[in-house]
N, C-alpha and C positions, 0 to 999 in steps of 0.2 A: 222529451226523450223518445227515440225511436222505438217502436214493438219489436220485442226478442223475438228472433224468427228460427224455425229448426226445419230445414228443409234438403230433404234428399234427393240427390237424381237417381235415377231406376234406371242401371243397364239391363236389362232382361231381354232384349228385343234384336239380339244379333243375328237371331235365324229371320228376322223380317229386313235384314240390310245387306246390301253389298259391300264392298271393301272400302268403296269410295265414301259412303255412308256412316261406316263405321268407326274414318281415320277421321270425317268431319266433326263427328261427334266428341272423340277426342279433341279435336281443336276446339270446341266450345265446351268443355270440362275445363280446357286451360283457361279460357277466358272466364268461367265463373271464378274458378282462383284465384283470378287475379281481382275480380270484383270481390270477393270474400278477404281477401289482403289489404286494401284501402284502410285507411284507420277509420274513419266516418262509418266504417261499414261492419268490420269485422268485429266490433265490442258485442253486437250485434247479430250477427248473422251465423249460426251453427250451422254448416255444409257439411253435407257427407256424400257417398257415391255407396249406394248398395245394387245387389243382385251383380257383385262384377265375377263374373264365370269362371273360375281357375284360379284366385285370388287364394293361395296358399299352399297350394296344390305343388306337389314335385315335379310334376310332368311337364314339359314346356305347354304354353297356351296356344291353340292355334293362329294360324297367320291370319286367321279373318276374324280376330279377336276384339272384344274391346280391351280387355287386359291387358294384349298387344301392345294395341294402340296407345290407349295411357300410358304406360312405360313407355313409350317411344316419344311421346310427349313429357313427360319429365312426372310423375306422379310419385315416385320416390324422393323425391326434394318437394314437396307440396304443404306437407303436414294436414294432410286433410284423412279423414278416417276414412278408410274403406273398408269393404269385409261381400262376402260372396253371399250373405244372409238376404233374402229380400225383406222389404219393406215391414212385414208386418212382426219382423222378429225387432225392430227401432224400439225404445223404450221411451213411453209417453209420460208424458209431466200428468199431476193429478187434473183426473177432469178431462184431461184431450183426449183428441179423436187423431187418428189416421185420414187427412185427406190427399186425394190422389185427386190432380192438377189435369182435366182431360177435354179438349174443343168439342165433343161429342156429348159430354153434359149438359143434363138438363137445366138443372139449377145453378145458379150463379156462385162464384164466391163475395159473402155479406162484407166479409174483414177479416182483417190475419186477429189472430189470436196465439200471445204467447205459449197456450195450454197446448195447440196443435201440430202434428207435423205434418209440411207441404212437399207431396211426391211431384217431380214430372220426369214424366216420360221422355227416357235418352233413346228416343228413335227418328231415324233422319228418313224420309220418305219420300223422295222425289218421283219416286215412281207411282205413289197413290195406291200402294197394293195393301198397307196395313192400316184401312179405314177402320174404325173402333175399334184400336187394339187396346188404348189408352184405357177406355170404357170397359171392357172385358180384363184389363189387371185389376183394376180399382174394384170390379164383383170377383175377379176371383179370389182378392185379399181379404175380401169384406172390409176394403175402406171407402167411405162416404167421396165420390165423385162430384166434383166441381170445374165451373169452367171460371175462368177469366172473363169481367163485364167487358169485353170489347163490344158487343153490339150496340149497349147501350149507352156506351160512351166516348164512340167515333161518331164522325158524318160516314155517308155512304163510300166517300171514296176511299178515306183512310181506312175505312174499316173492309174496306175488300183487300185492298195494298197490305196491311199490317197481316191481317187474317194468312194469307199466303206467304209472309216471310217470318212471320213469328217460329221461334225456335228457344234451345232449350235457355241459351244466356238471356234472350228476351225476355222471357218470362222469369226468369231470377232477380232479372234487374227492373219489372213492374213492379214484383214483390217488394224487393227494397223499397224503392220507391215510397210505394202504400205503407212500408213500417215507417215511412219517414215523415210523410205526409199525412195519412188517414184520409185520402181525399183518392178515389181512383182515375176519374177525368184526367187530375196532374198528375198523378204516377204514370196511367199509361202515355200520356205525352211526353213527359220527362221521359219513361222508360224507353218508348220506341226511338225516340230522339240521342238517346245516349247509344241505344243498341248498334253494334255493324250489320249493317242491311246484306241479307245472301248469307254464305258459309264459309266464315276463316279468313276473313280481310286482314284480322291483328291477330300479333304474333302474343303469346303468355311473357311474361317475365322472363328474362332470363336467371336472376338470381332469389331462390325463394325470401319469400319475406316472413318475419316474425309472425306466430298466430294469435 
């Protein structure tokens, strides 16, 4: 059986993005959807979307939104929880920790554990200007920072190639992987290999699916 996994992505990062940044990122909120909607997957997999900015709020969202954005991508036909709380307001199973998911970690992540929940960061960066932003939510949550073993389990080329296009569905879909396998070498293989390389090649569902 696969590892229960409870993992949320963290919009918090809209003043580090542009427009184009921010519709991407929405494009790959759709695509975790859609991988949270699988049946193999979603018995499995608890998604949520925290820290989304305006999420209840009367006043319209602005245009360089990610609340925007999701809505414009279909997030009202999702069934997936959101809420404008960050991360550290989530409610942990007995025993877990708050880990937030960051390249800029020191330490590795060992293995998913049902007890935990797994943050990463909804920031699209093509520009290189929000280097250790990841790093600096995870201390300012006070959640335990972890990276992903890519070093240790690529060769040098894949692991420069992968390093530079990994994003937020990437990493969702290692994750699976690892609760499905226990073995991270074949996750991140599996994972990179099922992943769309670059931002927003496939399109979300068009009709929601059951959760």
């Amino acid at each position: 059986m696969p590892t229960p996994l409870h993992v949320a992505i963290d919009f918090a990062y809209d003043d580090l993005m542009d427009l184009t940044g921010i519709r991407s990122l929405a494009q790959q909120a759709a695509l975790s959807y859609n991988l949270r909607s699988k049946p193999e997957v979603r018995e499995h997999l608890d998604l949520s979307f925290v820290s989304v900015a305006g999420l209840g709020s009367l006043s319209p969202p602005p245009a360089s939104s990610s609340l925007l954005a999701l809505q414009a991508a279909g997030l009202a036909t999702w069934g997936i929880g959101a809420t404008a709380s960050s991360p550290a307001s989530l409610p942990l199973p007995a025993g877990g920790s708050l880990i937030y998911l960051s390249p800029d970690a020191t330490e590795t992540l060992s293995a998913c554990s049902a007890s935990d929940v797994y943050v990463i960061g909804g920031l699209i960066d093509r520009r290189e200007k929000a280097a250790g932003a990841s790093l600096s939510r995870a201390a300012a949550l006070g959640a335990k920072a972890r990276r992903l073993p890519l070093i240790e389990n690529l060769d040098h080329r894949r692991r420069c190639d992968s390093l530079d296009m990994l994003n937020v569905t990437a990493v969702l879909q290692i994750l699976v992987e690892y609760a499905a396998r226990r073995d991270w070498a074949a996750a991140i293989q599996a994972g990179l290999g099922k992943t769309q390389r670059g931002y927003g090649d496939a399109k979300p569902s068009k009709k929601p699916k059951s959760n």
